[in-house]
Structure formats: C-alpha cells, structure tokens
PDB file as gemmi writes it, atoms N, CA and C in Angstrom:
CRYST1    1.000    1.000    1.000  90.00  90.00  90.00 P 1                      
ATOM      1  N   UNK A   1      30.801  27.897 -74.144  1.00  0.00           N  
ATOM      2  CA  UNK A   1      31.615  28.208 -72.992  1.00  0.00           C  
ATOM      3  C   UNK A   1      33.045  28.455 -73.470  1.00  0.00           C  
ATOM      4  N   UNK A   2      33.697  29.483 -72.744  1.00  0.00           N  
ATOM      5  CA  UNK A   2      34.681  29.641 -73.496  1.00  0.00           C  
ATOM      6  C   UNK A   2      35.866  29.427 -72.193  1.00  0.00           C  
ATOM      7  N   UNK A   3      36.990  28.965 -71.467  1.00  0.00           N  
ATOM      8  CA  UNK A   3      37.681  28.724 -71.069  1.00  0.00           C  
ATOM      9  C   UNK A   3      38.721  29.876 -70.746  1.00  0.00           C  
ATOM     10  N   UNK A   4      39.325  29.956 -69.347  1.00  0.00           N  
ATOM     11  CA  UNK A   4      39.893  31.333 -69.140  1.00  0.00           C  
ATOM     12  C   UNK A   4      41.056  30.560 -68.020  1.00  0.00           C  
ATOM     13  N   UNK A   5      42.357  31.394 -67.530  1.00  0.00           N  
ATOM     14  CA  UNK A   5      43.175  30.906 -66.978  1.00  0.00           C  
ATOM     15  C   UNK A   5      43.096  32.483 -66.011  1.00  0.00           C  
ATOM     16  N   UNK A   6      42.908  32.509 -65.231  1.00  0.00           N  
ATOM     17  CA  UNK A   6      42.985  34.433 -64.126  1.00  0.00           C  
ATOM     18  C   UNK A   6      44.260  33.801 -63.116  1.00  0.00           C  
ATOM     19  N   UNK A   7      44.987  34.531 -63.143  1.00  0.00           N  
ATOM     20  CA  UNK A   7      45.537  34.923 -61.773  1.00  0.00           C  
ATOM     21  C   UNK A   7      45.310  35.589 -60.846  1.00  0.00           C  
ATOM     22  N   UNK A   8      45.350  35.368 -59.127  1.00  0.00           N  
ATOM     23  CA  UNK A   8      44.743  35.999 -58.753  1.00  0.00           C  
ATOM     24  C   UNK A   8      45.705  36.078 -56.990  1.00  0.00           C  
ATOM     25  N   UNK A   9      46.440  37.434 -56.863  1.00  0.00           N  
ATOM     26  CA  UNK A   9      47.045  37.318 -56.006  1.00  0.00           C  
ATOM     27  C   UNK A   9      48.238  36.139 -55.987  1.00  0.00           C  
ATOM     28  N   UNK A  10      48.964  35.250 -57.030  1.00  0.00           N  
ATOM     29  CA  UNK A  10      49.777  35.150 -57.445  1.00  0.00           C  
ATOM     30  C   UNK A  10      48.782  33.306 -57.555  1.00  0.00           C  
ATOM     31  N   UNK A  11      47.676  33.305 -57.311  1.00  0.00           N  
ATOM     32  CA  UNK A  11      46.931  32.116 -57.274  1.00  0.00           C  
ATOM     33  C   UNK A  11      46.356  32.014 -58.774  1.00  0.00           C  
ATOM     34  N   UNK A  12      46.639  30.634 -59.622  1.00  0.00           N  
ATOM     35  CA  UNK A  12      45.811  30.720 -60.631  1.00  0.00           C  
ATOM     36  C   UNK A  12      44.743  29.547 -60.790  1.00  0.00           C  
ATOM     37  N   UNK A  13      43.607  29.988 -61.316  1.00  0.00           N  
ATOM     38  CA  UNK A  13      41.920  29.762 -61.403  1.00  0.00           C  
ATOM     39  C   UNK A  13      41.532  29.584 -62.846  1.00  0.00           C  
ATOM     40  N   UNK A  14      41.171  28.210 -63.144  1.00  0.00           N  
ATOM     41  CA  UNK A  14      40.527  28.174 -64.544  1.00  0.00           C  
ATOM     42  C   UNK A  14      39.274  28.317 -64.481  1.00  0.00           C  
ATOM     43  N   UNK A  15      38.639  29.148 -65.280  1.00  0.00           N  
ATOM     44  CA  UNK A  15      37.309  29.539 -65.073  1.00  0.00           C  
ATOM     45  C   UNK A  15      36.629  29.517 -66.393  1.00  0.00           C  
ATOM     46  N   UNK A  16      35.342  29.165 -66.293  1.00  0.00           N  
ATOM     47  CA  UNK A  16      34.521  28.899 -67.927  1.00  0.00           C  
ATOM     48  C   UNK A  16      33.528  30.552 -67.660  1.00  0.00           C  
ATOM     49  N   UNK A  17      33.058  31.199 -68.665  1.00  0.00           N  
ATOM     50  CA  UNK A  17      32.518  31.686 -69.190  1.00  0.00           C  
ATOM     51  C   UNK A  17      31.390  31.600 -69.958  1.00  0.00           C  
ATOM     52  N   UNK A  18      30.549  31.493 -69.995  1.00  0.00           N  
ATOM     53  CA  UNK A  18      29.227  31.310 -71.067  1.00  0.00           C  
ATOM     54  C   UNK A  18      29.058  32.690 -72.033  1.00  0.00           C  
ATOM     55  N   UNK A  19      28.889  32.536 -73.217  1.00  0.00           N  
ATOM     56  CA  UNK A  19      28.114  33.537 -74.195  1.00  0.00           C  
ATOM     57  C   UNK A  19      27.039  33.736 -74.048  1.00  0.00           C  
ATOM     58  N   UNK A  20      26.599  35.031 -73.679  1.00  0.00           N  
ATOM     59  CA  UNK A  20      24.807  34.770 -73.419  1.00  0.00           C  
ATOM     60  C   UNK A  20      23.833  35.124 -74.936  1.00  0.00           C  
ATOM     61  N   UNK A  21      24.800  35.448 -75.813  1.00  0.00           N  
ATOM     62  CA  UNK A  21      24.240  35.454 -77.078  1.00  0.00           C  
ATOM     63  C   UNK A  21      24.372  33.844 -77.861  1.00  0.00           C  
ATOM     64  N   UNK A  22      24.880  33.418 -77.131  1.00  0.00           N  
ATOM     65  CA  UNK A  22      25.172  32.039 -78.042  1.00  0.00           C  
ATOM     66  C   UNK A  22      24.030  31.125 -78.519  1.00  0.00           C  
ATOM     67  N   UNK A  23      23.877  30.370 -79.257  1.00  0.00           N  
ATOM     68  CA  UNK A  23      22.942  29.890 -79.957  1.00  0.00           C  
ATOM     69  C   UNK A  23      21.972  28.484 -79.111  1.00  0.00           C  
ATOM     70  N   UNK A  24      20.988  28.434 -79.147  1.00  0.00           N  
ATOM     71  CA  UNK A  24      19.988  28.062 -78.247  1.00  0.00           C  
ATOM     72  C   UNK A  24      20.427  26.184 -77.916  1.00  0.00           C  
ATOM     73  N   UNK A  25      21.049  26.049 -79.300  1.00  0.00           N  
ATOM     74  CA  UNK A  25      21.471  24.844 -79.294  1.00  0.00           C  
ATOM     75  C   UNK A  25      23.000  24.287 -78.506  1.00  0.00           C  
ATOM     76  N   UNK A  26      24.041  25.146 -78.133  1.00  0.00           N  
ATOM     77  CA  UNK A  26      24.543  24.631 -77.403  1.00  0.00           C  
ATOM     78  C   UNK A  26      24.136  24.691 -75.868  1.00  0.00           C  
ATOM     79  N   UNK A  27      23.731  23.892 -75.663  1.00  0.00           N  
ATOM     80  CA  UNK A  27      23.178  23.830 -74.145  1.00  0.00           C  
ATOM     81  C   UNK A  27      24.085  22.560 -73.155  1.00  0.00           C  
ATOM     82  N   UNK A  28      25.032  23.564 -72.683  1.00  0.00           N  
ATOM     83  CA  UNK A  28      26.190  22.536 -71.541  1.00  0.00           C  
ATOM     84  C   UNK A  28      24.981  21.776 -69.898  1.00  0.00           C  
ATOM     85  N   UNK A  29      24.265  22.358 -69.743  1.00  0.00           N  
ATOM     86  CA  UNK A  29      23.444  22.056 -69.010  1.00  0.00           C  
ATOM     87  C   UNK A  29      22.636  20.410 -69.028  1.00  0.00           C  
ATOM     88  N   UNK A  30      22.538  20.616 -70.343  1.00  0.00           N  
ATOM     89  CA  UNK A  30      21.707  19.168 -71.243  1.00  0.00           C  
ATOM     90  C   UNK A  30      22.247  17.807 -71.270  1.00  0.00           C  
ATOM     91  N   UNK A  31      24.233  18.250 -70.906  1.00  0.00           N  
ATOM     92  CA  UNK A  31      24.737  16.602 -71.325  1.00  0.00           C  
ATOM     93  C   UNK A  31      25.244  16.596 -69.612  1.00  0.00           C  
ATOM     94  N   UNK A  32      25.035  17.700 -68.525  1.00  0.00           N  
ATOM     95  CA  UNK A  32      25.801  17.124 -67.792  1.00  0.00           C  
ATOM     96  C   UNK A  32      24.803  15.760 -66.738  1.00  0.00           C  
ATOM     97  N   UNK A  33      23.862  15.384 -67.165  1.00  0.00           N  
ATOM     98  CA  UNK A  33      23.291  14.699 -66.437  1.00  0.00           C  
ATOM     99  C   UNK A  33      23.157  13.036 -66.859  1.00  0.00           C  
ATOM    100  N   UNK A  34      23.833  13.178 -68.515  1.00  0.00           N  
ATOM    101  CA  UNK A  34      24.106  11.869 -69.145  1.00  0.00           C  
ATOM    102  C   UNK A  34      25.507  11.652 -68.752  1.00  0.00           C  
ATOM    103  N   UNK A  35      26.086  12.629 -68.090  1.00  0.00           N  
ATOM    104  CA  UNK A  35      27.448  12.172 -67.417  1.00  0.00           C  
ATOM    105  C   UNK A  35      27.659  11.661 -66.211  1.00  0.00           C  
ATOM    106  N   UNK A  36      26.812  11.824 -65.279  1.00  0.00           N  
ATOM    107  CA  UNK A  36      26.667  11.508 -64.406  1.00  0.00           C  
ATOM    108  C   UNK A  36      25.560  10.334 -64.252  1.00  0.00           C  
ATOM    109  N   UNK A  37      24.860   9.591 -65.114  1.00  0.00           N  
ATOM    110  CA  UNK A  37      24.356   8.180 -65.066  1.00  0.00           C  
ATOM    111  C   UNK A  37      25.233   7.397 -64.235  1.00  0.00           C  
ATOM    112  N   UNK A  38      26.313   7.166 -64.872  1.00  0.00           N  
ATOM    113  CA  UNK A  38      26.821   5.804 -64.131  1.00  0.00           C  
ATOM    114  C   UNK A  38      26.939   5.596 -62.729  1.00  0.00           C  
ATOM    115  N   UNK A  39      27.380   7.039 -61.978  1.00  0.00           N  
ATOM    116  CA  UNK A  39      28.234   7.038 -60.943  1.00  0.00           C  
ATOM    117  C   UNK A  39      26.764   6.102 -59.729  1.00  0.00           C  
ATOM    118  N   UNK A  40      25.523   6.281 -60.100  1.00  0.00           N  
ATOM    119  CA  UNK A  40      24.666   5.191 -58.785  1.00  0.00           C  
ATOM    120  C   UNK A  40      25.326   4.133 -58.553  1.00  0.00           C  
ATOM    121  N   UNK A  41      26.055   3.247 -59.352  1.00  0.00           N  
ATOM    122  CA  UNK A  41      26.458   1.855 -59.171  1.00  0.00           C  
ATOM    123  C   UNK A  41      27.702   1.530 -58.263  1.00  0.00           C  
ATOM    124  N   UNK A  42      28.519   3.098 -58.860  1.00  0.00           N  
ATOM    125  CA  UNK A  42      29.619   2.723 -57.485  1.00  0.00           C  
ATOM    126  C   UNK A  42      29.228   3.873 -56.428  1.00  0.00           C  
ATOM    127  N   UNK A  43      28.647   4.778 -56.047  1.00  0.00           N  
ATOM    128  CA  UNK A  43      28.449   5.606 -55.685  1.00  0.00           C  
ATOM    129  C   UNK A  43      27.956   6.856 -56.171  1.00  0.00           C  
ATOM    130  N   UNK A  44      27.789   7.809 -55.340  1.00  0.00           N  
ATOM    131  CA  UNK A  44      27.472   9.604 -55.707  1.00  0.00           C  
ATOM    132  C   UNK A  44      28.698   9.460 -55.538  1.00  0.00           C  
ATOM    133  N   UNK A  45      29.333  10.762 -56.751  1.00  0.00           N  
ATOM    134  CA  UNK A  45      30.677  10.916 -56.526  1.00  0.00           C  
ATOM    135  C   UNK A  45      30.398  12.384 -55.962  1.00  0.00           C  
ATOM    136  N   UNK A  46      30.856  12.878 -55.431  1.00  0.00           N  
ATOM    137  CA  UNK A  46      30.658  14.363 -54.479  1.00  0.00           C  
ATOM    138  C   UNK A  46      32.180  15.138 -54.817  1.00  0.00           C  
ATOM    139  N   UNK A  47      32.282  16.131 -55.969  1.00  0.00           N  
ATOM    140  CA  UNK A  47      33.456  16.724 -56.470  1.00  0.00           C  
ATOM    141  C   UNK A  47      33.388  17.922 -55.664  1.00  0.00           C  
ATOM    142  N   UNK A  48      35.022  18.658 -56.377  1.00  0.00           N  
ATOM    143  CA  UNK A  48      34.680  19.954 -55.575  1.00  0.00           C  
ATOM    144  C   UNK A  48      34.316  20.875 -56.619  1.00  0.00           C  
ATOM    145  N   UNK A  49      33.584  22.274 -56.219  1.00  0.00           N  
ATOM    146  CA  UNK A  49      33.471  22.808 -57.444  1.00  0.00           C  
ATOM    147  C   UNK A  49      33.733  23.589 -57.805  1.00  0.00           C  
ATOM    148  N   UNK A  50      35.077  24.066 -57.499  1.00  0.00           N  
ATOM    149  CA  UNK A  50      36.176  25.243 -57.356  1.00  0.00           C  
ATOM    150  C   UNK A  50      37.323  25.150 -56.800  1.00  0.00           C  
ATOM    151  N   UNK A  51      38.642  25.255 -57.300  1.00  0.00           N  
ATOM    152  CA  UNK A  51      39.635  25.259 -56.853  1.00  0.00           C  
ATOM    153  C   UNK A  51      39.642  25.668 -55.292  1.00  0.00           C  
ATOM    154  N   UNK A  52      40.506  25.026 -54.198  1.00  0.00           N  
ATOM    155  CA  UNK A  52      40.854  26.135 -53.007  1.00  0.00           C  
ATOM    156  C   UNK A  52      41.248  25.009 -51.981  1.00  0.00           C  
ATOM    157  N   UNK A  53      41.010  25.155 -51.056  1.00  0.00           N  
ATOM    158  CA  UNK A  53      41.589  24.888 -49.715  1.00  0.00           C  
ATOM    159  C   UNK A  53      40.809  24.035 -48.729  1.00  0.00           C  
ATOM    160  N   UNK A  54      40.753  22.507 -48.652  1.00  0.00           N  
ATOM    161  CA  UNK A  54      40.085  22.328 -47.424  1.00  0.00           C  
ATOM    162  C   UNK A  54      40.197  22.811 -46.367  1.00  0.00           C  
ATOM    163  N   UNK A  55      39.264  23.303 -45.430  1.00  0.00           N  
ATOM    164  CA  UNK A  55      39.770  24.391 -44.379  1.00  0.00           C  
ATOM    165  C   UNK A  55      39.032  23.196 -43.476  1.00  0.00           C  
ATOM    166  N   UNK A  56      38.130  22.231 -43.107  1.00  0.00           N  
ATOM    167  CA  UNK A  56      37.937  21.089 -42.475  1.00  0.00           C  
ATOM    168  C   UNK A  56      36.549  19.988 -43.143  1.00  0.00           C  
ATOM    169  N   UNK A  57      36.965  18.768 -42.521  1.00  0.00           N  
ATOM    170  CA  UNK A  57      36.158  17.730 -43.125  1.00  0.00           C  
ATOM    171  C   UNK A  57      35.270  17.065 -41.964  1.00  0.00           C  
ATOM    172  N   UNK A  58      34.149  17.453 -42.083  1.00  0.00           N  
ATOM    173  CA  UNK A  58      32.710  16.956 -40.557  1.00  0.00           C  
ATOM    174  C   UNK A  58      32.431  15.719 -40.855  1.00  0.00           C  
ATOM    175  N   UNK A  59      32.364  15.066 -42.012  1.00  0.00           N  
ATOM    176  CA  UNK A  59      32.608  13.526 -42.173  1.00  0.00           C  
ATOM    177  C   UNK A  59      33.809  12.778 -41.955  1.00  0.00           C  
ATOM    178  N   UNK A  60      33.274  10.875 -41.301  1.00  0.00           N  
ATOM    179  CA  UNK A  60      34.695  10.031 -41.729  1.00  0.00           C  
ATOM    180  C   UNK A  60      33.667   8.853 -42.867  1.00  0.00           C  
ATOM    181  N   UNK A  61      35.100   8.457 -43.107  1.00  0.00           N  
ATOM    182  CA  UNK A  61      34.674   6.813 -43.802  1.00  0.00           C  
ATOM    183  C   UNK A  61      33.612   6.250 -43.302  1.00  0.00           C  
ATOM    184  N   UNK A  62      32.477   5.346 -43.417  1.00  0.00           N  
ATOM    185  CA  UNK A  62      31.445   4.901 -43.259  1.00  0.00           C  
ATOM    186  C   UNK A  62      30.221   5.505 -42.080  1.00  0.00           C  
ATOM    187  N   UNK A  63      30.647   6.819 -42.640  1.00  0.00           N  
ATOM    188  CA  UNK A  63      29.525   7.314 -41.596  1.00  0.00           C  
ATOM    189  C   UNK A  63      28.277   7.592 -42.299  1.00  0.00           C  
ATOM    190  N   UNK A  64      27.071   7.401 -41.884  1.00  0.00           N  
ATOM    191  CA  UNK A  64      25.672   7.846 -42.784  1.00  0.00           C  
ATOM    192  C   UNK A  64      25.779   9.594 -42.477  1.00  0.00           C  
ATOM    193  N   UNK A  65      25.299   9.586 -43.289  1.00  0.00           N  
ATOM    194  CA  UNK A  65      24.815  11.257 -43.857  1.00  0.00           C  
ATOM    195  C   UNK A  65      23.765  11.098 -44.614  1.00  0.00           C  
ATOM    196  N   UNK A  66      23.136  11.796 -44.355  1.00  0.00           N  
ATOM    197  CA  UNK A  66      21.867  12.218 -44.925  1.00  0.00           C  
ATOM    198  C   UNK A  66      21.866  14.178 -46.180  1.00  0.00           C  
ATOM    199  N   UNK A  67      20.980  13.803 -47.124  1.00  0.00           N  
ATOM    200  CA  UNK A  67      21.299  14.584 -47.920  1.00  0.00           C  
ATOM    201  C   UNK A  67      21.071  16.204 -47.433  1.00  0.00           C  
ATOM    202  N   UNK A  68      22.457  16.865 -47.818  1.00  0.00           N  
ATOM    203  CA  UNK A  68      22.421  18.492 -46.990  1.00  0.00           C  
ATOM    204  C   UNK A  68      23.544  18.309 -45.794  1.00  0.00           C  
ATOM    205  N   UNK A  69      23.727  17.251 -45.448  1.00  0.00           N  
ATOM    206  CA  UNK A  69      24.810  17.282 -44.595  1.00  0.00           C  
ATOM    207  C   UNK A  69      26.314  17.545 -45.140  1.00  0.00           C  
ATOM    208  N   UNK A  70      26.567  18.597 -44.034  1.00  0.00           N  
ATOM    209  CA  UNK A  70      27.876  19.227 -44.586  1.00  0.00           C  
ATOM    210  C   UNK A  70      29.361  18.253 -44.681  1.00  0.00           C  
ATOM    211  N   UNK A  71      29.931  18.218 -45.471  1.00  0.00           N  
ATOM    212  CA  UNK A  71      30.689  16.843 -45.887  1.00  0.00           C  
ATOM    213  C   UNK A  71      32.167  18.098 -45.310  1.00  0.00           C  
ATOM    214  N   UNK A  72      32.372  18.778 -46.272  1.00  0.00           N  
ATOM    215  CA  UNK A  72      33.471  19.278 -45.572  1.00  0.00           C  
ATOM    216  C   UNK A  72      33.185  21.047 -45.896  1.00  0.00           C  
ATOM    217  N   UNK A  73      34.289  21.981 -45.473  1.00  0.00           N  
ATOM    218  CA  UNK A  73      34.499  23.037 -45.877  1.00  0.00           C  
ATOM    219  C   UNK A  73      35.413  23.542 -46.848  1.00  0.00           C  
ATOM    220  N   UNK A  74      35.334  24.263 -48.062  1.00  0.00           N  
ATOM    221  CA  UNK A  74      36.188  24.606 -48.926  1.00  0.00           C  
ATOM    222  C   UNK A  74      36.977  25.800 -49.082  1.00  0.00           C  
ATOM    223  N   UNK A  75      37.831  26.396 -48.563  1.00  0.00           N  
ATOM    224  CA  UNK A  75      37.971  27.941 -48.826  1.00  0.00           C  
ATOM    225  C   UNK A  75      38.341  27.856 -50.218  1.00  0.00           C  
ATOM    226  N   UNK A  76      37.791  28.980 -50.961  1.00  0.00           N  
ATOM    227  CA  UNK A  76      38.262  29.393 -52.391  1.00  0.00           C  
ATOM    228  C   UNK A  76      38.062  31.157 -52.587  1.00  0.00           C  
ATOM    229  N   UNK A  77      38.971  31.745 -52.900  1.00  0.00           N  
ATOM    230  CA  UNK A  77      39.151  33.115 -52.778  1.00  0.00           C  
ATOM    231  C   UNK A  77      38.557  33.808 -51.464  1.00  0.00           C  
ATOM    232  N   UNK A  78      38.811  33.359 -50.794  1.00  0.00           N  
ATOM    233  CA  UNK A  78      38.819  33.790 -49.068  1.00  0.00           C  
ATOM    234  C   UNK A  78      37.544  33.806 -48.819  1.00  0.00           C  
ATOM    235  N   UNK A  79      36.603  32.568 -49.220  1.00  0.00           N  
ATOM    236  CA  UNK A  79      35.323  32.231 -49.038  1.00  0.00           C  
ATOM    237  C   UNK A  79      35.485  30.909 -48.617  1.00  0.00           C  
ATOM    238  N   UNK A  80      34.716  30.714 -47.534  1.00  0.00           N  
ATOM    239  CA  UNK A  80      34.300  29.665 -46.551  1.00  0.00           C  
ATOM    240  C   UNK A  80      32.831  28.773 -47.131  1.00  0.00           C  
ATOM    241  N   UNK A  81      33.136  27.778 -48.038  1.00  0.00           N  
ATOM    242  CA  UNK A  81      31.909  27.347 -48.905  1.00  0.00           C  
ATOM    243  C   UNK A  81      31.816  25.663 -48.305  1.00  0.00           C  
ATOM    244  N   UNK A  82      30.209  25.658 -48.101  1.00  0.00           N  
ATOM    245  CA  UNK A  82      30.189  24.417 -47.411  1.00  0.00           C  
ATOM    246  C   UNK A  82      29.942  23.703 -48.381  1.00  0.00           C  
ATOM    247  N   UNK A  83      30.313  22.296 -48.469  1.00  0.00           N  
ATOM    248  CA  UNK A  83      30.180  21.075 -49.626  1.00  0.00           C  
ATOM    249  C   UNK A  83      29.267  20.168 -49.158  1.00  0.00           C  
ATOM    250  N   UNK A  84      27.833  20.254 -49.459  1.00  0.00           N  
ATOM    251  CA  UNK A  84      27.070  19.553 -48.949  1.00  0.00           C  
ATOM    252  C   UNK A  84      26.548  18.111 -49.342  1.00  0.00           C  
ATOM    253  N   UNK A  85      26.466  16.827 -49.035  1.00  0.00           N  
ATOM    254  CA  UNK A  85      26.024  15.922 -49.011  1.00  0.00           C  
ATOM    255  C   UNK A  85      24.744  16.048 -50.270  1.00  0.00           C  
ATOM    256  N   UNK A  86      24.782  15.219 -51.530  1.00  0.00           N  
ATOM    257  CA  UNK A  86      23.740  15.562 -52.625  1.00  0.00           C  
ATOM    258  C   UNK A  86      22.616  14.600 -52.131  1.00  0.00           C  
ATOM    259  N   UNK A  87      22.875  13.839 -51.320  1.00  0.00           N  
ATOM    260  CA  UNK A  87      21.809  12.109 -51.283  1.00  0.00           C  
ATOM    261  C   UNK A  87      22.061  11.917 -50.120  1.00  0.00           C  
ATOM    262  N   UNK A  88      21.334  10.562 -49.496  1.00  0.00           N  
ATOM    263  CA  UNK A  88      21.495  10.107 -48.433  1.00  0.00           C  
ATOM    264  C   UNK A  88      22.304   9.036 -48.496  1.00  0.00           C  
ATOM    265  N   UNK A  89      22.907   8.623 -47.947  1.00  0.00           N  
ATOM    266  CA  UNK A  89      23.725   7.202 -47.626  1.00  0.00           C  
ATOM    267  C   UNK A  89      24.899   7.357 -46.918  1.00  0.00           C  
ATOM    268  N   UNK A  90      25.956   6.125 -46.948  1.00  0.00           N  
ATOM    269  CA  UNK A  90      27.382   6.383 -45.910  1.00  0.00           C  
ATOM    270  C   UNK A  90      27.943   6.457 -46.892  1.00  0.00           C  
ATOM    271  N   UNK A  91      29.136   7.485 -46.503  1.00  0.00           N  
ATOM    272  CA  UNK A  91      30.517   8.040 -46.859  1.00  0.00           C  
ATOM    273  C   UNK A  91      31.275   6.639 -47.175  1.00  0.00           C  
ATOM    274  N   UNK A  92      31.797   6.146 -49.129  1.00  0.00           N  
ATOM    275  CA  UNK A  92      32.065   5.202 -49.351  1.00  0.00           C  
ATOM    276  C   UNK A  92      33.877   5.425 -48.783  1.00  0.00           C  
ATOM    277  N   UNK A  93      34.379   6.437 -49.231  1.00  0.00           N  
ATOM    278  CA  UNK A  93      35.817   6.832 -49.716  1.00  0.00           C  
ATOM    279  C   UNK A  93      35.569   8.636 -49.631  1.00  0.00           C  
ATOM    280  N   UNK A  94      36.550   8.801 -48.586  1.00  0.00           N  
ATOM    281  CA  UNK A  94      37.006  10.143 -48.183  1.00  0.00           C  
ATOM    282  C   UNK A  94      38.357  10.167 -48.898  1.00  0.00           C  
ATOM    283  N   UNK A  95      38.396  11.209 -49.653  1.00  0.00           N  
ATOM    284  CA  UNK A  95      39.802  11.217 -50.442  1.00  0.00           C  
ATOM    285  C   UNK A  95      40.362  12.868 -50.275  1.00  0.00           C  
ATOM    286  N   UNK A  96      39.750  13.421 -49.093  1.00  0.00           N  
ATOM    287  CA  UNK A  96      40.176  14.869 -48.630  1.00  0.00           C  
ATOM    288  C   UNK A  96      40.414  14.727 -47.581  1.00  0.00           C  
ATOM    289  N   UNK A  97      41.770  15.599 -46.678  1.00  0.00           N  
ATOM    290  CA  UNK A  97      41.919  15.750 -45.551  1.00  0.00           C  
ATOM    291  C   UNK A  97      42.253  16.775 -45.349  1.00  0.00           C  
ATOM    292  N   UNK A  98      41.937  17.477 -44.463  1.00  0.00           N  
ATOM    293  CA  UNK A  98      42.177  19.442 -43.921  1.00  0.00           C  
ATOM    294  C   UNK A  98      43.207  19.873 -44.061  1.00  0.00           C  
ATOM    295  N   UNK A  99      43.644  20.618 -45.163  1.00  0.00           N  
ATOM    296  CA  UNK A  99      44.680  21.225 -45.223  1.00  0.00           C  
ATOM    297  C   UNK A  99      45.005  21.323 -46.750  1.00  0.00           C  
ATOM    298  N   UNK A 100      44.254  19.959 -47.564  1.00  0.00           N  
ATOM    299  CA  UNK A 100      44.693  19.571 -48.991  1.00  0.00           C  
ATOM    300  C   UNK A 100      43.964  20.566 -49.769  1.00  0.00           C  
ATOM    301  N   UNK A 101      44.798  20.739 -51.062  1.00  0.00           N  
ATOM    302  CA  UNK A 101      44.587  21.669 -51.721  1.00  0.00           C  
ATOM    303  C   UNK A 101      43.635  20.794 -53.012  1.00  0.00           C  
ATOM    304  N   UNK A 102      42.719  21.363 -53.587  1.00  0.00           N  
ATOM    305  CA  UNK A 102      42.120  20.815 -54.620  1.00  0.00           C  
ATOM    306  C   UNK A 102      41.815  21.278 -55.341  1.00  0.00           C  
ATOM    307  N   UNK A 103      41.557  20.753 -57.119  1.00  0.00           N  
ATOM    308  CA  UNK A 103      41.523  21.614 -58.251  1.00  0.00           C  
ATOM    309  C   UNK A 103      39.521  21.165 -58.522  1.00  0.00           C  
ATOM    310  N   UNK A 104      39.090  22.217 -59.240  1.00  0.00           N  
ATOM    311  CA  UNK A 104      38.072  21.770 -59.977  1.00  0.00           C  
ATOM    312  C   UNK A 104      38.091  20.193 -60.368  1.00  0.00           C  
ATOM    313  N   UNK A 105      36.325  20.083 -59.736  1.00  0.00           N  
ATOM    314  CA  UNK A 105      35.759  18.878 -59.860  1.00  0.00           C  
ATOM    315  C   UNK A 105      37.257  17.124 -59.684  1.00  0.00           C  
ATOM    316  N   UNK A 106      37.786  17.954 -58.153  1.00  0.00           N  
ATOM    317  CA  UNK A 106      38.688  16.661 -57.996  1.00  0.00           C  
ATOM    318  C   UNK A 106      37.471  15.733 -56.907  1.00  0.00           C  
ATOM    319  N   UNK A 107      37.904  14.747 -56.848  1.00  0.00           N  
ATOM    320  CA  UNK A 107      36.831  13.780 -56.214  1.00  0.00           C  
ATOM    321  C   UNK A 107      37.249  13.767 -54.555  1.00  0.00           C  
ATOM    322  N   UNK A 108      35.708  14.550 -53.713  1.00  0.00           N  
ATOM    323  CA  UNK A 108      36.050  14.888 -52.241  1.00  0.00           C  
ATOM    324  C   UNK A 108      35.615  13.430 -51.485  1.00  0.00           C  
ATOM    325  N   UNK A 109      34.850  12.857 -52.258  1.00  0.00           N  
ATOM    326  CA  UNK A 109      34.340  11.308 -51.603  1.00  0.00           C  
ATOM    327  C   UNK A 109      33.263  10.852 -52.097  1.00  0.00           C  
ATOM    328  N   UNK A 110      32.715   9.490 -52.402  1.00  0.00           N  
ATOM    329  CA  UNK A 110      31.726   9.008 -52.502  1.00  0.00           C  
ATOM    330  C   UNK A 110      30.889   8.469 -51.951  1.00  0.00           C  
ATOM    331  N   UNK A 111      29.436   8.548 -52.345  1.00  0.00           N  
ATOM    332  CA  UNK A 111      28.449   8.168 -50.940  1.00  0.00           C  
ATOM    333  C   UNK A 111      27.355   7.341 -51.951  1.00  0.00           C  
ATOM    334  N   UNK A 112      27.340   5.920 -51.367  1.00  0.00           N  
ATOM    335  CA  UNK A 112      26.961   4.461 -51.776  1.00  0.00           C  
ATOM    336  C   UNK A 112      25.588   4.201 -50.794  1.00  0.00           C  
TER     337      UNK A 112                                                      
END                                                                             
C-alpha cells in the first residue's frame, strides 16, 4: 500500500493505494483482524472510514442496536454514507455529534 495526500476542492484526503502487481505475500487484509482481537472486552469500537462530515447521529448513549442499525450519517466528498452498527448490543460511548468533523478511522462509538 502506498500512501497519498489529494486535495480536493481546497479539502485534503489521505488515501492508501494498493499495487495490484505486488507480491502475494504482502497481504494488509491478513493482520487487520489480529488488530482488532482485543476491542470484545471493552467493546466494538465502530470507526469512521473516511474523512468528512457528520451530517446526523440516529443513536444515543445506552441505547440497544442491533447489528445494521444505522449509528450515524457521514458526508465525505458530497456523499451521504450510512455508518452501520457491526454487532448487536448498546451504544457504550458516543464520541460524535452532528456537525463534527472526522478524520480516518477516528472512534464514532463503542458498542459493549
């Protein structure tokens, strides 16, 4: 993966790239799931996964959700992207509110 900085309309976006010739052995796919072990104990951590704009949040603090439920909305390059609930359980920690701006994989809330 190779790492990129775009501007875009005076907005700037770090963005990864993959080599599709690249060699069979780097596989980014393979470690991201030994990274995410721990987080069962304090929660699902639920990131965002693109820079942009909360445009609104359909969850509060200790509400159950069930997995697929829409947690909030993200605008990112004038796209309306819903952030959906990965699991079932209640909303531990809401750490987004409508209007806040957020970078790649910042933490939108956890669900315990």
């Amino acid at each position: 993966m190779k790492k990129y900085r775009v501007n875009v309309n005076g907005s700037v976006y770090e963005i990864e790239i993959e080599e599709m010739n690249a060699p069979a052995t780097m596989s980014a796919p393979a470690a991201a799931p030994k990274a995410a072990a721990p987080a069962p104990a304090g929660g699902t951590q639920v990131k965002a996964p693109m820079p942009g704009t909360i445009l609104d949040v359909r969850v509060q603090n200790g509400q159950t959700v069930k997995k697929g439920t829409v947690i909030c909305v993200l605008e990112a390059m004038k796209m309306e992207n819903e952030i959906p609930a990965p699991c079932d359980g209640k909303i531990g920690s809401l750490n987004v509110r409508k209007g806040d701006s957020v970078e790649t994989q910042a933490l939108i809330c956890t669900i315990g």
